[in-house]
LUMMAR-705206 format. One record per residue: residue number from 1; residue in one letter; x, y, z of N, C-alpha, C in turn. Coordinates in nm, 3 decimals, always signed. Layout:
BEGIN
+-----+---+---------+---------+---------+---------+---------+---------+---------+---------+---------+
:   k : r :     n.u :     n.v :     n.w :    ca.u :    ca.v :    ca.w :     c.u :     c.v :     c.w :
+-----+---+---------+---------+---------+---------+---------+---------+---------+---------+---------+
: NUM : A :       X :       Y :       Z :       X :       Y :       Z :       X :       Y :       Z :
...
+-----+---+---------+---------+---------+---------+---------+---------+---------+---------+---------+
***
This chain:
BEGIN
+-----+---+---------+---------+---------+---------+---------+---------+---------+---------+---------+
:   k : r :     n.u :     n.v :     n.w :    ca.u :    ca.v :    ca.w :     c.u :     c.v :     c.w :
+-----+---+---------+---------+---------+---------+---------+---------+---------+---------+---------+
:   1 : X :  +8.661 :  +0.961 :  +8.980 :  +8.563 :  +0.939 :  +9.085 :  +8.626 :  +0.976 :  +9.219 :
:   2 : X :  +8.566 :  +1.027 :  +9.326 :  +8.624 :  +1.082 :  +9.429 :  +8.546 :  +1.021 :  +9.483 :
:   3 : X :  +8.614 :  +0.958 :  +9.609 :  +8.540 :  +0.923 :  +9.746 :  +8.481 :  +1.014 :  +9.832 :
:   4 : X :  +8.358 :  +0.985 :  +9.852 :  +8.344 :  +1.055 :  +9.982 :  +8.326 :  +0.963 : +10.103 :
:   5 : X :  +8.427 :  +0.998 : +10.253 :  +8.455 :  +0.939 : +10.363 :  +8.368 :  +0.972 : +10.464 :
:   6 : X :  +8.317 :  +1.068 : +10.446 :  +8.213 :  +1.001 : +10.537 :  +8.123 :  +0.906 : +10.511 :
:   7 : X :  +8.045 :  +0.953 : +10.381 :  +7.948 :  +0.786 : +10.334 :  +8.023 :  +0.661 : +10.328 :
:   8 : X :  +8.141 :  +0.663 : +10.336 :  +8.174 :  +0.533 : +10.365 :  +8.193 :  +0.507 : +10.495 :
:   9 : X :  +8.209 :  +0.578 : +10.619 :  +8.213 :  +0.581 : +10.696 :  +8.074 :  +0.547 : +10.757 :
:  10 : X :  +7.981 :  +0.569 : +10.709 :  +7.832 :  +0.587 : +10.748 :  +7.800 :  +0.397 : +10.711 :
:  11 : X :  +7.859 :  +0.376 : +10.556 :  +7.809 :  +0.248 : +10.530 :  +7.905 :  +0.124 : +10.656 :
:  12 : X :  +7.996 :  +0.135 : +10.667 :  +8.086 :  +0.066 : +10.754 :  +7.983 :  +0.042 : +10.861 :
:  13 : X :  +7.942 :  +0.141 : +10.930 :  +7.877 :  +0.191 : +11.062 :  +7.730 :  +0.081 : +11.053 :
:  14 : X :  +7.665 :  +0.071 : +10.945 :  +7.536 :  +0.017 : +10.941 :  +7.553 :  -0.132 : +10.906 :
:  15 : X :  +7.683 :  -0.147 : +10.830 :  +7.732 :  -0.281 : +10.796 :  +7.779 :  -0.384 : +10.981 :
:  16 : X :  +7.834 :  -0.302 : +11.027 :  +7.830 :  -0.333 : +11.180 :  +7.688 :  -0.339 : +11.257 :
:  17 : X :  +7.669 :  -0.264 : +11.233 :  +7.537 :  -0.250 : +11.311 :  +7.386 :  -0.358 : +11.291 :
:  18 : X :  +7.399 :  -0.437 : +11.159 :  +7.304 :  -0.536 : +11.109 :  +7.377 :  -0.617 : +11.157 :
:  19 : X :  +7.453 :  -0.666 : +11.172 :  +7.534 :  -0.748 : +11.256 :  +7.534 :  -0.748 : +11.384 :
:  20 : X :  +7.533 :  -0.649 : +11.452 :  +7.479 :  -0.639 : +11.626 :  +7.651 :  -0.626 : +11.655 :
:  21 : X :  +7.715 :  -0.572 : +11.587 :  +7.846 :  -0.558 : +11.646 :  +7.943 :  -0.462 : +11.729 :
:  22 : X :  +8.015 :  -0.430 : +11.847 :  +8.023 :  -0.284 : +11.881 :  +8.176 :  -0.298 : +11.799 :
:  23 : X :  +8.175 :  -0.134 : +11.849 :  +8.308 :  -0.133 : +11.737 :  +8.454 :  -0.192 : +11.823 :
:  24 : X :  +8.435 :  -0.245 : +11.918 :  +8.549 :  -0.270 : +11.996 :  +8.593 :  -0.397 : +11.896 :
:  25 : X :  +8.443 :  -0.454 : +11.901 :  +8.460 :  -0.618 : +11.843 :  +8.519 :  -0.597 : +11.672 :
:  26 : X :  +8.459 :  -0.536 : +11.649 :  +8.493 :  -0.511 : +11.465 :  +8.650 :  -0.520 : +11.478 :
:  27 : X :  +8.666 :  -0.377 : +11.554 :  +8.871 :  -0.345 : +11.539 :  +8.907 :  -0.454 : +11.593 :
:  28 : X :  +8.841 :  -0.542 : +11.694 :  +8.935 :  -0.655 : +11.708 :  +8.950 :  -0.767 : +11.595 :
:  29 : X :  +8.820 :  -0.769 : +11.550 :  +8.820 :  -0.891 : +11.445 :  +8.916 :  -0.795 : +11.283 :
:  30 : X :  +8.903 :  -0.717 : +11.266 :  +8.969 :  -0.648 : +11.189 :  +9.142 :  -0.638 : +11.149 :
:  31 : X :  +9.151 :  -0.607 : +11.298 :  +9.311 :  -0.611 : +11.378 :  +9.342 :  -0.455 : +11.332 :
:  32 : X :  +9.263 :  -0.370 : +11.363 :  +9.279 :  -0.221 : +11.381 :  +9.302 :  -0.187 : +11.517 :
:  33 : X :  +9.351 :  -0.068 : +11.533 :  +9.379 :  +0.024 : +11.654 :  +9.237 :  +0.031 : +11.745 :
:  34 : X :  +9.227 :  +0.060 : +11.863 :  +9.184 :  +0.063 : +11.923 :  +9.114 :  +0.232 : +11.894 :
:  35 : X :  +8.985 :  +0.232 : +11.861 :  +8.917 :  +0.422 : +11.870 :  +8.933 :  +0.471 : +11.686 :
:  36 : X :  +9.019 :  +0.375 : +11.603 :  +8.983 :  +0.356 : +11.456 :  +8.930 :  +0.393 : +11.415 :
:  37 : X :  +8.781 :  +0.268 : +11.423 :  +8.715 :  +0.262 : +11.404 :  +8.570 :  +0.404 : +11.407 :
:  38 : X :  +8.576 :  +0.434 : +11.534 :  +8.501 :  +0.574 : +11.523 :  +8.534 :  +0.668 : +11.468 :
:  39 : X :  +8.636 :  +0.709 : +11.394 :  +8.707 :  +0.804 : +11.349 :  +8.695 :  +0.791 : +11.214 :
:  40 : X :  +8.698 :  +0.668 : +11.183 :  +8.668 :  +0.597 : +11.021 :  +8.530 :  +0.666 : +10.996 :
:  41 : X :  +8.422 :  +0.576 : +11.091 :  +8.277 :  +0.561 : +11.065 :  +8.228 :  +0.713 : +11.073 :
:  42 : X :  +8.302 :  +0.812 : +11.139 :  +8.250 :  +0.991 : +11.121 :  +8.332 :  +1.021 : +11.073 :
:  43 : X :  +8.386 :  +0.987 : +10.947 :  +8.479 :  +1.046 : +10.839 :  +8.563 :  +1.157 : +10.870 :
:  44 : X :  +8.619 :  +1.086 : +11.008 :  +8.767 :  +1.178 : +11.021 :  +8.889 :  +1.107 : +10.991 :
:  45 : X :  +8.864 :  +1.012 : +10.997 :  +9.008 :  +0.925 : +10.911 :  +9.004 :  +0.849 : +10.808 :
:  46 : X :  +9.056 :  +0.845 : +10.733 :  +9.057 :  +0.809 : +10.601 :  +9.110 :  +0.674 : +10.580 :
:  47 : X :  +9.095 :  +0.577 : +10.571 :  +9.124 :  +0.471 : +10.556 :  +9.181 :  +0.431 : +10.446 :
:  48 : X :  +9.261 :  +0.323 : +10.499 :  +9.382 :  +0.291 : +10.341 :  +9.333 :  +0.143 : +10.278 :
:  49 : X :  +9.335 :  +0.190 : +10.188 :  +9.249 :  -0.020 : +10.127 :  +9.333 :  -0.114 : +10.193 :
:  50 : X :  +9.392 :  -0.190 : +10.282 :  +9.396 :  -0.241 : +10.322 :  +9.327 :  -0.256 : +10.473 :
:  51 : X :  +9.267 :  -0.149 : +10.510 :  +9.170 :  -0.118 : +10.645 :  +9.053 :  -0.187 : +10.558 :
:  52 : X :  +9.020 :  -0.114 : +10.447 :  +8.902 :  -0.104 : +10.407 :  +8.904 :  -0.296 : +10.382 :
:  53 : X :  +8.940 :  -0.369 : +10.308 :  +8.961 :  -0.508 : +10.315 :  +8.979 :  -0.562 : +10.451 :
:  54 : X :  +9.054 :  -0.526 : +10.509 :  +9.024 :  -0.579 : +10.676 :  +8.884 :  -0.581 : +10.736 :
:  55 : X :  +8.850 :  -0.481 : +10.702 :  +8.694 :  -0.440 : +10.754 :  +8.574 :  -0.505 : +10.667 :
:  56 : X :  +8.636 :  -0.573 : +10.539 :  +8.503 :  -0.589 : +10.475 :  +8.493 :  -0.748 : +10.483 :
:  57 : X :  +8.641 :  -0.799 : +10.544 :  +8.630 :  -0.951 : +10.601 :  +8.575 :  -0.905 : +10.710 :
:  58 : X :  +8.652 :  -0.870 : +10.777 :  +8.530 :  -0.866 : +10.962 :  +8.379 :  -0.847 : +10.961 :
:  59 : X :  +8.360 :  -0.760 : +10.853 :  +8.178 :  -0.738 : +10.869 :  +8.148 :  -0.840 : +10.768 :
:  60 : X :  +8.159 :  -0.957 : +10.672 :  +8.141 :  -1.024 : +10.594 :  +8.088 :  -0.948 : +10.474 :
:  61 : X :  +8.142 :  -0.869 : +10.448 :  +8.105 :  -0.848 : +10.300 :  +8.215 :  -0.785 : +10.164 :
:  62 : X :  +8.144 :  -0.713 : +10.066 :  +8.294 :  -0.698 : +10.002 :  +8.317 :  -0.543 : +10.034 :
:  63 : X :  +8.440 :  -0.509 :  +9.965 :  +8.467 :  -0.378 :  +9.962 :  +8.393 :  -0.265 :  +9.885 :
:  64 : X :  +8.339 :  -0.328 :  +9.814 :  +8.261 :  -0.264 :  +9.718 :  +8.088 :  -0.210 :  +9.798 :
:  65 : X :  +8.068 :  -0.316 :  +9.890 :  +7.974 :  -0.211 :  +9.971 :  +8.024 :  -0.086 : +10.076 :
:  66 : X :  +8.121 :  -0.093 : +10.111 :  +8.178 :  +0.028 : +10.150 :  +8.187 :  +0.156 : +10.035 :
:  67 : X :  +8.266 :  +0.108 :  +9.943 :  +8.370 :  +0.205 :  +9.880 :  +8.189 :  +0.272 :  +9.762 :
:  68 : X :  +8.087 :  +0.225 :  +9.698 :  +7.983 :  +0.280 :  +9.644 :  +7.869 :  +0.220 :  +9.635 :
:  69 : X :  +7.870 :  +0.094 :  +9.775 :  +7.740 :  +0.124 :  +9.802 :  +7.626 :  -0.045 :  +9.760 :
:  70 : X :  +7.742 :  -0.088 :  +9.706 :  +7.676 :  -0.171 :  +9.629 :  +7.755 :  -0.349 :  +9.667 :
:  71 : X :  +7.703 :  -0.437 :  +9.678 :  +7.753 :  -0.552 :  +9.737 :  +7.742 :  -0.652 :  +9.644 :
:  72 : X :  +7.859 :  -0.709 :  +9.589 :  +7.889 :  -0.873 :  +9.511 :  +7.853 :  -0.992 :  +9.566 :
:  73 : X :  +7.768 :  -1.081 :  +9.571 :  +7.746 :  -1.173 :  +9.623 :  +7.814 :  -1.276 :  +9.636 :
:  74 : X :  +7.778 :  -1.329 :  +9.432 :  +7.803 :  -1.434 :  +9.388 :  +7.929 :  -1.413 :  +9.339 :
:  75 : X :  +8.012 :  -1.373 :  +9.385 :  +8.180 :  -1.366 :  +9.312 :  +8.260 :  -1.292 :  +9.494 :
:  76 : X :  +8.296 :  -1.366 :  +9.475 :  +8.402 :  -1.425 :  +9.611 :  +8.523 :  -1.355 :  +9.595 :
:  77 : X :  +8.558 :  -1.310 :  +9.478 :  +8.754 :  -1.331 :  +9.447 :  +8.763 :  -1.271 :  +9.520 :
:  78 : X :  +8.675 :  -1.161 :  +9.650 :  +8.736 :  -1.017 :  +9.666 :  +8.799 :  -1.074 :  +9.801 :
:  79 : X :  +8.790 :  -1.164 :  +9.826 :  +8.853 :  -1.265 :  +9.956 :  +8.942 :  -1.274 :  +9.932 :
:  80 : X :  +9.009 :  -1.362 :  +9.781 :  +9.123 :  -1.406 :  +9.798 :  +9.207 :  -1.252 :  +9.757 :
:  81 : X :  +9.138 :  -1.112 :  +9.702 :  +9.242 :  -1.040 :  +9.704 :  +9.311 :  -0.978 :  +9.821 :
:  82 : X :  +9.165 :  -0.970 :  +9.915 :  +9.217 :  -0.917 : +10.051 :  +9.318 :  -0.980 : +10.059 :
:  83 : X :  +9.300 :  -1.125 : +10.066 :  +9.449 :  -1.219 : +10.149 :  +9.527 :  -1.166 : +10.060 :
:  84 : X :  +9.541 :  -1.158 :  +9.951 :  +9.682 :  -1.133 :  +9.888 :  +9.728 :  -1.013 :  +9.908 :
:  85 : X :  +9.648 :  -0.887 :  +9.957 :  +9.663 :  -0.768 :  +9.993 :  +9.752 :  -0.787 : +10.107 :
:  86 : X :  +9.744 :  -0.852 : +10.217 :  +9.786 :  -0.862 : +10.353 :  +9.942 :  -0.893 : +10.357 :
:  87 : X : +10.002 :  -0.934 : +10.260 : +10.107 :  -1.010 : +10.208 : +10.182 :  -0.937 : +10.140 :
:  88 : X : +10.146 :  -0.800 : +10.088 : +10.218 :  -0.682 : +10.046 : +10.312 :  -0.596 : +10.098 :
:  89 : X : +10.403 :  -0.548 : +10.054 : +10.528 :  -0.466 : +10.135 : +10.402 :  -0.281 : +10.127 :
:  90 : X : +10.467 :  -0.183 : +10.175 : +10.423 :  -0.084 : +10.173 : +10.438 :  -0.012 : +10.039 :
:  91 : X : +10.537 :  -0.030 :  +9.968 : +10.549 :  -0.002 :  +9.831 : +10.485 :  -0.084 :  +9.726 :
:  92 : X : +10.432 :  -0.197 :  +9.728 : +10.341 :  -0.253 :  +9.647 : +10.214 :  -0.214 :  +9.653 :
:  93 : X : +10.136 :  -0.239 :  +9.863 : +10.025 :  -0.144 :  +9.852 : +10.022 :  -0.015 :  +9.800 :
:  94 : X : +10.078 :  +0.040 :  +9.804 : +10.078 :  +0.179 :  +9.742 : +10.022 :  +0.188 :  +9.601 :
:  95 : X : +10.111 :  +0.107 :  +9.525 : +10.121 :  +0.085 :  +9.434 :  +9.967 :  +0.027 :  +9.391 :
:  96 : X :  +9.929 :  -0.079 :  +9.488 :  +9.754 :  -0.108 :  +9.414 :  +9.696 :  +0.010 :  +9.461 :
:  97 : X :  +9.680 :  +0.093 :  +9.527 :  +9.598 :  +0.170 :  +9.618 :  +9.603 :  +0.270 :  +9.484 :
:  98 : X :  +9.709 :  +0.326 :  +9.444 :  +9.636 :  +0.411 :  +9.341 :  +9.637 :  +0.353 :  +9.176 :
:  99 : X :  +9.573 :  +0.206 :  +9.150 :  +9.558 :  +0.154 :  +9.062 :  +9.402 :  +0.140 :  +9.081 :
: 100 : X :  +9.407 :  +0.161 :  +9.199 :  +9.209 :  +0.123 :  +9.206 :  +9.093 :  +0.245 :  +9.199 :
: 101 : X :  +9.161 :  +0.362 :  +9.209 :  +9.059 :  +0.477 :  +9.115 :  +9.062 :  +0.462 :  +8.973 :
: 102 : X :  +9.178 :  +0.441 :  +8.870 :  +9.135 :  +0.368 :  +8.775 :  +9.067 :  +0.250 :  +8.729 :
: 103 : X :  +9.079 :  +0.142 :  +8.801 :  +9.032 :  +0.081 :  +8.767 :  +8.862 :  +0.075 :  +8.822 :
: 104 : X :  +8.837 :  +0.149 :  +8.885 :  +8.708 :  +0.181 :  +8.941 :  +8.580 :  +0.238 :  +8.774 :
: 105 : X :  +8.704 :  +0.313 :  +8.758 :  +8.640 :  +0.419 :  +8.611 :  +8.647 :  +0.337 :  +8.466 :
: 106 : X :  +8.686 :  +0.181 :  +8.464 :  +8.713 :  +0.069 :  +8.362 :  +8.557 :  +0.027 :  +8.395 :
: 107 : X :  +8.518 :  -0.022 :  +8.249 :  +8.375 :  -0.061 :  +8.230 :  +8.356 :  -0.256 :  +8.234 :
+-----+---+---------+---------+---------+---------+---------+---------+---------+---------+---------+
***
């Protein structure tokens, strides 16, 4: 499965936007760079799952409405993975980051 960054960029953008949020506020609640955020949302930067989990606590939802579109309600865990994401060295993220196109393609 291949991402495409701009539609996720596009969903980010509307996920803010039902919210009434500008993007100053998002990257702050996020704890992204300052101008990120626009670069994300017109799919010129590519975001690393741990942005993408930053961002899907700040806009309240999961990652899974970003990444295809589609939003988990009733199942929470994706909270406690963010937190456990945050808590990772750069060689472990790595390490989930390309465990999650497979496991994307698991039934």
């Amino acid at each position: 499965m291949e991402l495409d960054y701009q539609e996720i960029g596009r969903r980010i953008a509307h996920r803010r936007k039902q919210l009434k949020l500008k993007q100053a506020e998002t990257e702050e609640r996020a704890g992204i760079a300052y101008k990120y955020l626009s670069n994300i949302e017109r799919g010129v930067s590519i975001p690393s799952t741990e942005v993408i989990m930053r961002l899907s606590l700040a806009l309240e939802t999961t990652p899974d409405e970003f990444l295809v579109g589609t939003v988990r309600k009733q199942d929470e865990r994706w909270k406690d993975v963010a937190e456990q994401l945050r808590t990772l060295n750069d060689k472990q993220l790595k390490l989930i980051e390309s465990l999650i196109p497979w496991a994307l393609e698991q039934e």
